[in-house]
N, C-alpha and C positions, 0 to 999 in steps of 0.2 A: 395714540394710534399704534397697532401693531406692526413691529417692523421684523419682516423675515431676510434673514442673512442667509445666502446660501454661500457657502465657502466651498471649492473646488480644491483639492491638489494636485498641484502638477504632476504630467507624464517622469515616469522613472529617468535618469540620466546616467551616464559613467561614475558622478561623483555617488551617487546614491549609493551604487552598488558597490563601490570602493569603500564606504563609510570616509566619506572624507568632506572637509568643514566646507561646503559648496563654493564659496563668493559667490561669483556669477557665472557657474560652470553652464553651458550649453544646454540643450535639449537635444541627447543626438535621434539618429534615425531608428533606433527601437520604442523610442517614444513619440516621437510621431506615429509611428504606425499605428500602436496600442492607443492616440488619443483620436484618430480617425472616426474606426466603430461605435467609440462611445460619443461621439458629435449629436445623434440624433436622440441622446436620451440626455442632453442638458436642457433643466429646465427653465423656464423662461422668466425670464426679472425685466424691471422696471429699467434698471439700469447696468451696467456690466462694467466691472474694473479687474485690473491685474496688478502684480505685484510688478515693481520694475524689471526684475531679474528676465533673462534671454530665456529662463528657462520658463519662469510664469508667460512673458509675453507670445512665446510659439507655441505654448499650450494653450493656450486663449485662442491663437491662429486655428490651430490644427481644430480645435471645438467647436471652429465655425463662428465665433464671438464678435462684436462690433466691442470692442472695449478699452477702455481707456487706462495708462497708466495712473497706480497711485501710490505715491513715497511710501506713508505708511504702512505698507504692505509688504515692504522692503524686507528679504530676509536677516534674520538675526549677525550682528556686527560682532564676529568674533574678531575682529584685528587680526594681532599676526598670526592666528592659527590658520586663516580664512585660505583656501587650497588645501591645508595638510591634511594627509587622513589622521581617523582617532588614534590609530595604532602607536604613528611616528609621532605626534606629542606626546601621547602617555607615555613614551619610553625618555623624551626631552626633556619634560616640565611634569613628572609624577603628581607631585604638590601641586602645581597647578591644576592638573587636569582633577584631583581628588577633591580641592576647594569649590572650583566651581560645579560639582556634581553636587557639592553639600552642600555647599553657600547659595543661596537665591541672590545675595548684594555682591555676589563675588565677582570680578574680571578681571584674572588673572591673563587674559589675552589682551587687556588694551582696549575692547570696543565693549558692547549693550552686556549688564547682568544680567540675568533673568528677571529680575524686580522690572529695569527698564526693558524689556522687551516686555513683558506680559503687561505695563505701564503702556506703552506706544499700540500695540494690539487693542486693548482697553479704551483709549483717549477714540483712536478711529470708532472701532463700534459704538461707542455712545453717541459718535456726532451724526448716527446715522437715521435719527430721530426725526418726524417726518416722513422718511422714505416708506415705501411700501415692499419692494423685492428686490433687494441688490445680491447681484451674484458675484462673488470676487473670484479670482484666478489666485491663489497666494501659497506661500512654501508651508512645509510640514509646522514649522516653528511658528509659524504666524496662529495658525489654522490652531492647533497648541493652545497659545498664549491666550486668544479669542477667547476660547474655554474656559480657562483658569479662571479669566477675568468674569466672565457671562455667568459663569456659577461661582464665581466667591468662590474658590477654591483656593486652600494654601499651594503655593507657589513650586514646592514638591512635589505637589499632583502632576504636573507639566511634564514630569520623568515617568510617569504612568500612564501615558496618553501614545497610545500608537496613531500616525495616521498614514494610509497607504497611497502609493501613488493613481491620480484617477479616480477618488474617491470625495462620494459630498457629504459634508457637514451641516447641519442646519442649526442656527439658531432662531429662533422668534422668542417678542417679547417687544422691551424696550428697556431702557436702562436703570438699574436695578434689580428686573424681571425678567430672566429669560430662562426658554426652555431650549433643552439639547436632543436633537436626533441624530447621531453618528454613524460613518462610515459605510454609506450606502455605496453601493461600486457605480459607477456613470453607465458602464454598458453591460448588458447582462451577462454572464459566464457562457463561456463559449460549450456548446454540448459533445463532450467528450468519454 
């Protein structure tokens, strides 16, 4: 059976725009506003889940969503960079920050490599087998990883994958077999 994943990212935050390793930074008040308008062009699934993070589940709020938390959606576990922006590790941990850009088994932070993060992204979408339209609420990294995994892609691809805040992702197919339609905006460009 065909299964369609439609993957949402969340509204913009402080940490976004700072470039910095989110943990569980907030969803402040420019992202809600921005995820208001686009409420009535989310499209409708069987089932609805979000990522745990405050910022996945007030975007799920603000979209108008009945949805429920789910771990694996969880964003990527950098340990102890998780709060710092890019800038102040790259100047702390150079080596570090250079490995894990090259290394996909790298964690020089302590938490998920990219091997296991595009692994735990991967493990969820295939157990989605059965379903027919599951909509997720998930962070840029998740949304990413999906990818990588859904098309076999090498693991470096993952640093070539933009995803913007607000924006859906589609997969269908089923496990082994999926197709990609990216980075539709949720609400139409404002006419300006």
């Amino acid at each position: 059976m065909t299964v369609r994943v439609l993957l949402v990212s969340p509204a913009m935050n402080a940490a976004l725009r700072e470039a910095r390793f989110a943990g569980d930074a907030a969803l402040d008040a420019s992202g809600v506003r921005a995820a208001a308008p686009a409420a009535p062009h989310v499209p409708e699934a069987d089932r609805a889940v979000h990522g745990p993070s405050e910022r996945c589940s007030r975007t799920a709020e603000a979209l108008g969503l009945r949805s429920s938390g789910e771990p694996a959606l969880r964003e990527w576990g950098l340990g102890r960079w998780s709060g710092a922006r890019l800038d102040e590790v790259s100047a702390r941990e150079p080596e570090g920050v250079a490995a894990w850009l090259a290394d996909p088994s790298a964690a020089p932070h302590g938490g998920e490599s990219l091997l296991d993060l595009c692994a735990r992204a991967g493990t969820w979408l295939d157990s989605l087998q059965g379903e027919v339209r599951v909509l997720a609420v998930a962070e840029p990294s998740v949304v990413r990883a999906a990818v990588v995994h859904a098309l076999a892609l090498p693991p470096q691809a993952f640093w070539r994958l933009d995803v913007a805040p607000l924006t859906l992702t589609e997969l269908s197919g089923r496990s082994g077999r999926w197709n990609l339609r990216c980075g539709r905006p949720l609400a139409p460009a404002p006419a300006g």
